[in-house]
Every structure is written in structure tokens, then in C-alpha cells.
matplotlib code that plots the C-alpha trace (Angstrom):
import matplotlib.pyplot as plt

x = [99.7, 99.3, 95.8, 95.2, 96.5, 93.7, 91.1, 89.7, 88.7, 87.3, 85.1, 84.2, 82.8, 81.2, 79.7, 78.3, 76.7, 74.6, 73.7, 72.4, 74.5, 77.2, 78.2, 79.8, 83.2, 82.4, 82.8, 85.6, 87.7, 87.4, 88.3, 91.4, 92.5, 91.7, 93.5, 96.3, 96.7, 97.3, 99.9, 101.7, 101.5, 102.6, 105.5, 106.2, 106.3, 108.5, 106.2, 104.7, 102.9, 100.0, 99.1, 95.4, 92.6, 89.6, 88.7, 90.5, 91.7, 90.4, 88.3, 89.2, 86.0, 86.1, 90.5, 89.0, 86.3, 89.2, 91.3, 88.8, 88.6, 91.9, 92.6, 90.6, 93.0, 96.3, 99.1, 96.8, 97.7, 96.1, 96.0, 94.5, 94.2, 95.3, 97.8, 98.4, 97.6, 96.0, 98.9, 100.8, 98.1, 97.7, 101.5, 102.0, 99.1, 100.7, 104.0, 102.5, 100.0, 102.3, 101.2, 101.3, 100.5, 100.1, 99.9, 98.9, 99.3, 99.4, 100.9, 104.5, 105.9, 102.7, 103.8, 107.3, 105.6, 103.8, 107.2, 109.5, 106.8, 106.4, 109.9, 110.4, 107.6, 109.8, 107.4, 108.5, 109.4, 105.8, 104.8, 105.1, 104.6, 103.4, 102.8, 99.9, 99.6, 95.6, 95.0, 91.8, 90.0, 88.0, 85.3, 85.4, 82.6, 84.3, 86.4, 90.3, 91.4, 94.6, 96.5, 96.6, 99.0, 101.2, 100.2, 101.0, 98.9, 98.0, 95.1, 93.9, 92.1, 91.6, 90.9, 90.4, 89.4, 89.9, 90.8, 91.4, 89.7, 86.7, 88.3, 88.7, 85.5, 82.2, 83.2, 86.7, 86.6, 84.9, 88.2, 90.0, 86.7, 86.4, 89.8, 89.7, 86.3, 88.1, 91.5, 89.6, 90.2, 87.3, 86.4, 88.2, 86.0, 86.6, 85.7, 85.0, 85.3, 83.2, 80.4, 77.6, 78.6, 76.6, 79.4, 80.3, 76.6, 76.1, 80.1, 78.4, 75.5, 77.5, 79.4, 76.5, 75.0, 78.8, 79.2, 75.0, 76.7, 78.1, 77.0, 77.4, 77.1, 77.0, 79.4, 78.0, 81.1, 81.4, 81.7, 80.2, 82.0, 80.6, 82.0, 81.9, 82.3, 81.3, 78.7, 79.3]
y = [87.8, 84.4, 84.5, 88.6, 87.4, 85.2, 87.8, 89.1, 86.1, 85.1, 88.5, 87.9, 84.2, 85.3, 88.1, 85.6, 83.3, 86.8, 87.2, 83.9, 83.3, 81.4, 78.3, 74.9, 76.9, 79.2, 76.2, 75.0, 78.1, 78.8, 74.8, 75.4, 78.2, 76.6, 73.7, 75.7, 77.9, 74.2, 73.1, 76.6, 76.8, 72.6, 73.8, 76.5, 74.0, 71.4, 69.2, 67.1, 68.7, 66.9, 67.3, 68.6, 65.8, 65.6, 64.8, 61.6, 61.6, 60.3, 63.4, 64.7, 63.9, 60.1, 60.1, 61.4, 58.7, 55.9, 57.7, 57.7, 53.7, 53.1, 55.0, 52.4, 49.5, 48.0, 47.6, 47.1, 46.0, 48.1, 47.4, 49.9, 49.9, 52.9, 54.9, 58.8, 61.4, 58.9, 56.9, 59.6, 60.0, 56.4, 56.3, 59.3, 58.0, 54.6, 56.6, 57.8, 54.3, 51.8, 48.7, 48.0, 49.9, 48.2, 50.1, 48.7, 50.9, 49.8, 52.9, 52.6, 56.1, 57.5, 55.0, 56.4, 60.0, 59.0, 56.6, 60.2, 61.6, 59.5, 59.5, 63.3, 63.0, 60.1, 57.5, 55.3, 52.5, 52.5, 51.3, 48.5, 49.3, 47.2, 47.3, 45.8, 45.9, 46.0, 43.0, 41.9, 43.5, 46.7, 45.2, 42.2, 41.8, 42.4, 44.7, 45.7, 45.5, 44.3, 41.4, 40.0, 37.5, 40.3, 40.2, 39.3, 36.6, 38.1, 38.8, 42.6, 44.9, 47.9, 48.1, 50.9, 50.4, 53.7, 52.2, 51.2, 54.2, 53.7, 53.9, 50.6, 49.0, 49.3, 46.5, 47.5, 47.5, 44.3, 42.0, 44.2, 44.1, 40.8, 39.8, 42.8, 40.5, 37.3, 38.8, 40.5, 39.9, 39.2, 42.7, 44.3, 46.9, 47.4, 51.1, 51.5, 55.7, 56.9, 54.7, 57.0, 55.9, 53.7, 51.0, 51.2, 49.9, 47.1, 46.1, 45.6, 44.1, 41.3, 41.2, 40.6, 37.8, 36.1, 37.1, 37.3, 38.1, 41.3, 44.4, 47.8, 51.0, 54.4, 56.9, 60.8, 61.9, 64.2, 61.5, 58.2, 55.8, 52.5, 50.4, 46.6, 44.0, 40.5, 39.4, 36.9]
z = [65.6, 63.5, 64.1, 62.6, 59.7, 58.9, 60.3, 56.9, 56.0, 59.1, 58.7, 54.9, 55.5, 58.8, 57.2, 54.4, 57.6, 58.9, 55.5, 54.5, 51.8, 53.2, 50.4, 49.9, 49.3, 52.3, 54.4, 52.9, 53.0, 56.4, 57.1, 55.2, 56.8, 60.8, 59.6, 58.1, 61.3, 63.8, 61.4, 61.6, 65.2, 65.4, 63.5, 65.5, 68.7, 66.4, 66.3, 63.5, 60.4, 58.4, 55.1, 54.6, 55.2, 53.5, 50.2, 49.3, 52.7, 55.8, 57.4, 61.0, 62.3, 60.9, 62.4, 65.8, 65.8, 65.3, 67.8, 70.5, 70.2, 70.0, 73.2, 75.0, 74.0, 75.4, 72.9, 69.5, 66.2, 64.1, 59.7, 57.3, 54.0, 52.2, 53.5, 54.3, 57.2, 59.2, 59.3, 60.3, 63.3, 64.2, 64.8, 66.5, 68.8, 69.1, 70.3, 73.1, 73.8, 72.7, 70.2, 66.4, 62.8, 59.1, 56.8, 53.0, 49.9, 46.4, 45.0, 46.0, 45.0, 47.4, 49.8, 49.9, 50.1, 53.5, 54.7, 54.1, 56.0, 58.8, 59.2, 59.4, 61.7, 64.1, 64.3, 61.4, 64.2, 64.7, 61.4, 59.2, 55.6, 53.3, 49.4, 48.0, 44.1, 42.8, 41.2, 39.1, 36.4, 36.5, 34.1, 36.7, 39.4, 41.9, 40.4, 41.1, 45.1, 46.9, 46.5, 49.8, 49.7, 50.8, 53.9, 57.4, 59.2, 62.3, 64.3, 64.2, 67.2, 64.5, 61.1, 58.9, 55.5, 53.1, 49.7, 47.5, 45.5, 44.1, 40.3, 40.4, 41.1, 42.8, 44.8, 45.7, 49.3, 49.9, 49.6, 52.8, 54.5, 54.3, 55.9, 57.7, 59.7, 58.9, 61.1, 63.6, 67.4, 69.6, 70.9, 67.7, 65.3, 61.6, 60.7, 56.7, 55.3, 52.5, 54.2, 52.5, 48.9, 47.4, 46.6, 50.2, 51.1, 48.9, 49.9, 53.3, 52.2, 50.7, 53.7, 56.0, 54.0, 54.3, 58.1, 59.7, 63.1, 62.0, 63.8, 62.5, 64.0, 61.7, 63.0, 61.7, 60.2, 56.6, 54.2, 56.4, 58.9, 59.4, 62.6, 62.2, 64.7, 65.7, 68.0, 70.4]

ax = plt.figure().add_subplot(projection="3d")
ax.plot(x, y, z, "-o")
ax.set_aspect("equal")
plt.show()
């Protein structure tokens, strides 16, 4: 029944993909709507709803990517940077695997957003949240990023680096990239979203003249994921 309801526009953008004139907004429509329909019928089953991804957020393809690796691993502790659907996720995964989830925002009312969340979801135990105010300049080289003083000191098996936005700097991404490689466990992998940009590149470019045994492996996701490690 749930699903007739979404037939016409099914039938419109299919139509549009015979025809050859299928767009951008094609595509995103019918995205919506696929998405929309799992989060009625999760509701319907009482379990947890998410918010849409993509865009800002973290993309499903790019969320299954980090699940998949994370599904190899015994009790991690896991920190990312920048908070929202994926932490919802990443918690709900580590409810069923067991181990450990940071999660750093800077904006503190969004933060309380994806906490109210997370707890309507029930797997606030499985997160830590922690608020990290932007500090620096914009004008500055390196721009605006986290102030990580506010941080735990621990060692970290995942990392997943999706802020802070790129408003605040070209370079905003290389200060949680760089502890993110300084924190990281042996066998751990750092996975960096929006890897296509351009400010996302020369962040890594900086980061491989600081760390020359850094690997990287492209992930084909929508918007770019770049996996990190250390060799041996």
C-alpha cells in the first residue's frame, strides 16, 4: 500500500530515463522518496528514524563504506568530527557490536539536536559528546578548525573526519586530520568525506609531507572518501 503511494513518481522519473531526459533533480527526487519510504516503514517497525543524508551530511554510500570496516573490529573507539546521522548509525551499529563513539561538534544547539536524537533513538550510552568551539581566523592560513584541547587523550581504531564546513577555511580539516593520524591505533583508518573538493586534496597533501608513510585509498562514493592509514 505504502509503496503505491509513491508509484506516480516512480512512473514520471522512469519515464524521463526511457526518454533520455532524466536530470540532476530527477535523481534526487526519486532518492528522496526511496529514502523517505525506509524511514516510514523503520517507523512502522519502531525502530529508529534518520534525518535525510546527503548534502551536508555524510552520504549513505560513504556511512556504508565506514560501516563495513567497522564490522571487522572488536570493541573500537571510534571519534569523528562533526556530528549528525552518522552518529546516530555509528551508535546504533556499536549497540549491536559493542565498543566506543566521540562525537565532536562545535555548534552546541546542533549538537543538542543530534543528542535529543540519539536519545529518542536509545543509544545515547553509546556516545560521548563532545563540544569543540572553532578557533582561529578565517583570513588565517590555516583557517578556523576545532579547538582540541577539548579532547580526550586516547588512542583511536576509526576516524571520520566531516567538518568542520568548509566556511571556515580551505584548510579546515587539516587540524582533525592531523590528530586524527597522530591518535590512530596501529591497524586503525582515518576516512576524510567531501575528499573530491579541492581543499580536501591539498589538506592531504600537507598531511603527507608531515606523515610520508601515509597510505590512502580512494573510496568511489557521491561526494569522495579518502581512507588513511599508516604503514608499518
Amino acid at each position: 500500500m505504502i509503496l503505491r503511494l509513491f508509484e506516480p513518481i516512480f512512473a514520471r522519473i522512469r519515464n524521463r530515463f526511457i526518454a533520455g531526459l532524466a536530470r540532476q533533480e530527477d535523481l534526487d527526487v526519486m532518492y528522496n522518496q526511496i529514502a523517505g519510504l525506509f524511514q516510514i516503514q523503520n517507523a512502522m517497525r519502531g525502530e529508529a528514524v534518520l534525518k535525510p543524508m546527503r548534502g551536508w551530511a555524510l552520504s549513505p554510500d560513504a556511512m556504508a563504506c565506514v560501516l563495513a570496516d567497522l564490522q571487522k573490529r572488536t570493541m573500537p573507539t571510534i571519534i569523528e568530527f562533526g556530528s549528525g546521522q552518522s552518529t546516530i548509525v555509528i551508535a546504533a551499529a556499536l549497540k549491536h557490536h559493542g565498543g566506543r563513539l566521540i562525537s565532536v561538534e562545535h555548534d552546541p544547539d546542533y549538537s543538542k539536536t543530534i543528542q535529543e536524537q540519539a536519545a529518542a533513538c536509545r543509544v545515547s550510552d553509546m556516545i560521548e559528546f563532545v563540544h569543540s568551539p572553532l578557533i582561529g581566523e578565517e583570513s588565517a592560513p590555516h583557517g578556523r578548525s576545532y579547538d582540541l584541547t577539548a579532547l580526550p587523550n586516547v588512542q583511536v581504531d576509526v576516524a571520520l573526519i566531516d567538518g568542520p564546513p568548509i566556511m571556515n577555511g580551505t584548510y579546515t580539516r587539516l587540524s582533525p586530520l592531523r590528530w586524527a593520524v597522530q591518535h590512530l591505533t596501529q591497524a586503525g583508518s582515518v576516512f576524510l568525506d567531501d575528499a573530491a573538493r579541492e581543499s580536501e586534496r591539498l589538506c592531504i597533501h600537507v598531511l603527507q609531507k608531515e606523515f610520508p608513510n601515509l597510505k590512502t585509498t580512494n573510496r568511489i562514493t557521491e561526494k569522495g572518501l579518502l581512507e588513511l592509514c599508516l604503514n608499518a
